[in-house]
C-alpha positions in Angstrom: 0.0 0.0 0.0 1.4 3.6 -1.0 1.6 6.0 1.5 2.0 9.9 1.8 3.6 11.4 4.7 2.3 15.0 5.2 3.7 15.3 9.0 5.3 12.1 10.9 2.9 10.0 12.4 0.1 10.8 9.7 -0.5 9.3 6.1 -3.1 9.3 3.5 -3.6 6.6 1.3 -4.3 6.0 -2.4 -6.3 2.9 -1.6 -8.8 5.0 0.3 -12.7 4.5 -1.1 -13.8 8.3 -1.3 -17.9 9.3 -2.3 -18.0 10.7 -6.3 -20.0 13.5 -6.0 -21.8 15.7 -8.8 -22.0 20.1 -9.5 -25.0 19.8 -6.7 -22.8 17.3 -4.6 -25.2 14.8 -5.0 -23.3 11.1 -4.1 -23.0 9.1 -7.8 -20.7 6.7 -6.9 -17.3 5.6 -5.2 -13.4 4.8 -6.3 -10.1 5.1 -4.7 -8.3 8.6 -3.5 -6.1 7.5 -6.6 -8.5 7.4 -9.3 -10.5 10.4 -8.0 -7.1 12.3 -8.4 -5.8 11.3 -11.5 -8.9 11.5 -13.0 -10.1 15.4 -11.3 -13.6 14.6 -10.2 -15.6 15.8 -7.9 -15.3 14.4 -4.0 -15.4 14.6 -0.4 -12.7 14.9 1.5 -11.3 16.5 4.4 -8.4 17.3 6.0 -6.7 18.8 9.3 -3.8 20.5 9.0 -2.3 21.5 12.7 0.5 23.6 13.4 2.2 24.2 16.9 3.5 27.5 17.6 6.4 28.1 19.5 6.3 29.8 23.0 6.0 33.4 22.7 
């Protein structure tokens, strides 16, 4: 299984099933984080970026 690392001790996968989603973000179907990328449709995702901020 491919990974990306964003930050150490997180990943994201290719293999991940994500929801296909139409222009009214209706659900029309399902395929992997891959396919959904290298193919630019439409789907729902999110993500959490965190950031800690050195003593000030």
């Amino acid at each position: 299984m491919r990974r990306i690392t964003f930050m150490p001790g997180t990943y994201c996968t290719y293999n991940e099933i994500l929801e296909i989603v139409d222009d009214a973000d209706r659900v029309i179907g399902q395929t992997t984080r891959k396919d959904i990328h290298r193919k630019g449709m439409l789907h729902r995702s999110s993500m959490c970026l965190c950031s800690i901020l050195p003593d000030r």
